[in-house]
C-alpha positions as CSV (number, residue, x, y, z in Angstrom):
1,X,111.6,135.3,97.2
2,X,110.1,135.7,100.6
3,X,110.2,132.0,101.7
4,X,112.0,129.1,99.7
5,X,110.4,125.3,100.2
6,X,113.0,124.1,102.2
7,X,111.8,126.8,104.9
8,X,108.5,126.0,103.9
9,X,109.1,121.9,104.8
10,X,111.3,123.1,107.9
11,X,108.4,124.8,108.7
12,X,106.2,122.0,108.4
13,X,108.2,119.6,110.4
14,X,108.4,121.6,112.8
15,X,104.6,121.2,113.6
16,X,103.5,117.9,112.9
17,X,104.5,115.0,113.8
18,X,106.7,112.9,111.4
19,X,106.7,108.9,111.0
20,X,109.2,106.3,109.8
21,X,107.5,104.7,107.2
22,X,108.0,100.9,110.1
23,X,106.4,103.2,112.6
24,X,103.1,104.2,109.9
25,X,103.3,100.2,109.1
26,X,102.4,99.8,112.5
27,X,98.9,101.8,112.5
28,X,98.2,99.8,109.0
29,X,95.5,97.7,111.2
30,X,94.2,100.1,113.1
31,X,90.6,101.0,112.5
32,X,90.7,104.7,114.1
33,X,93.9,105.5,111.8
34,X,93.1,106.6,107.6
35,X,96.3,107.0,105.7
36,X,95.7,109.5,102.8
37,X,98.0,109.2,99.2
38,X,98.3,112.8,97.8
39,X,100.2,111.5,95.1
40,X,99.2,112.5,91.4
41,X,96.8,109.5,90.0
42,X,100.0,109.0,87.4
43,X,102.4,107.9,90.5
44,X,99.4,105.7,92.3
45,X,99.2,104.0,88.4
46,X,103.0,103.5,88.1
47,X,104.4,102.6,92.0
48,X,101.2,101.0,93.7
49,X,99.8,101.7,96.8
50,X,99.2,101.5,100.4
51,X,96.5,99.0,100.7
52,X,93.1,101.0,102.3
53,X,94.5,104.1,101.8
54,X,92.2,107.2,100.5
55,X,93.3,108.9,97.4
56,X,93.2,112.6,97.7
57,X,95.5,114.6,94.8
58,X,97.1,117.2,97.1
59,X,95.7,120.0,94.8
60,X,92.0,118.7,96.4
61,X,93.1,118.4,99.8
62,X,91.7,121.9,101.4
63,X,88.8,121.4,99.3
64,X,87.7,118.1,100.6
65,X,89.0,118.8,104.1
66,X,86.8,121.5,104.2
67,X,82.5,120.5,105.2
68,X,81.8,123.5,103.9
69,X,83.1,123.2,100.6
70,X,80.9,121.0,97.9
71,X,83.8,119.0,97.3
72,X,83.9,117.7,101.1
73,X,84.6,114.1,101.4
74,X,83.3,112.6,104.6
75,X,86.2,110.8,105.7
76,X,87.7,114.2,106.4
77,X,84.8,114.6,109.2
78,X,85.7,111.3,111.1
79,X,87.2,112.1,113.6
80,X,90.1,109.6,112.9
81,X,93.5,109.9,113.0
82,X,95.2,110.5,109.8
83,X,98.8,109.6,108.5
84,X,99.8,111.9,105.2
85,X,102.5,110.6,102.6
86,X,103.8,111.1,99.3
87,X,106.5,110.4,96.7
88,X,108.9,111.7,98.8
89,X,107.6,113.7,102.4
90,X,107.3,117.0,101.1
91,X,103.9,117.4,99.5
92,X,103.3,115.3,103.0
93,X,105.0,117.7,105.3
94,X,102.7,121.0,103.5
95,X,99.6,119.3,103.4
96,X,99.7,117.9,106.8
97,X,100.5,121.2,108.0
98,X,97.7,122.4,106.3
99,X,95.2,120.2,107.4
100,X,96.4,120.9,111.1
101,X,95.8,124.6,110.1
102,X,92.7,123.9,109.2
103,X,91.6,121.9,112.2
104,X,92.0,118.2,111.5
105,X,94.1,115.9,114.3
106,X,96.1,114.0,114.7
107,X,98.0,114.3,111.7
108,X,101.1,112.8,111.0
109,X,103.4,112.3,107.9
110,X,105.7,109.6,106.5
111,X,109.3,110.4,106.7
112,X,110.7,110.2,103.2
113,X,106.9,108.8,101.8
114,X,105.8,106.2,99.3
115,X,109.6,106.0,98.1
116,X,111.0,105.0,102.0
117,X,107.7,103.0,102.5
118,X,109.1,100.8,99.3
119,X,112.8,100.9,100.2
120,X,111.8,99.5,104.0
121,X,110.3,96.5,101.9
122,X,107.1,97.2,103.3
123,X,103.3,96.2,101.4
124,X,102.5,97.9,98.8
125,X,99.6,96.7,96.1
126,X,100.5,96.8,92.5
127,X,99.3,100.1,90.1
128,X,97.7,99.7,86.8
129,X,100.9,100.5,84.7
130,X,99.9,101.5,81.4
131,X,102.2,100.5,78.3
């Protein structure tokens, strides 16, 4: 193996800018900042979610970053800022890194994601749990 993920998310953190999950409660207000959930729509049922935050399963995200592709979402194109997060930061870390590579700023990503969001006993709205 050329490159394990934990040189992958060294990588990554290296290049964008990471968040405490007090500090991204702090942009929750703010109308120029679009936090994005690349969780799987399983998690989003079972933990909850960010209130206003965009959806977007990581496996989707060059596709609808992307106004060329036909899968484009327009929120992409807003010239915002954007703050990443996941389960855990790394799926955050890559796909934020990614999205810088592939033009979009400011990006930023939630140190230690959805899971540190909940631990610092901050909002979260309640999933559909199922069963």
């Amino acid at each position: 193996m050329k490159k394990g993920y934990t040189e992958l998310l060294d990588e990554a953190n290296a290049v964008v800018e990471v968040v405490s999950p007090e500090e991204a409660a702090t942009l929750l207000d703010d109308t120029e900042t679009i936090f994005v959930d690349l969780r799987d729509p399983r998690e989003v049922e079972r933990e909850g979610r960010i209130s206003g935050a965009q959806h977007c399963p990581r496996g989707m995200l060059e596709f609808w970053i992307d106004p060329d592709s036909p899968y484009h979402k327009p929120f992409f194109s807003s010239g915002k800022n954007f703050v990443f997060f996941c389960a855990g930061g790394w799926r955050s870390a890559l796909a934020a890194k990614t999205a810088q590579e592939m033009g979009l700023e400011p990006v930023r990503h939630i140190l230690g994601g959805f899971t540190a969001w909940r631990a610092a006993g901050l909002p979260v709205e309640p999933g559909n749990k199922k069963g």
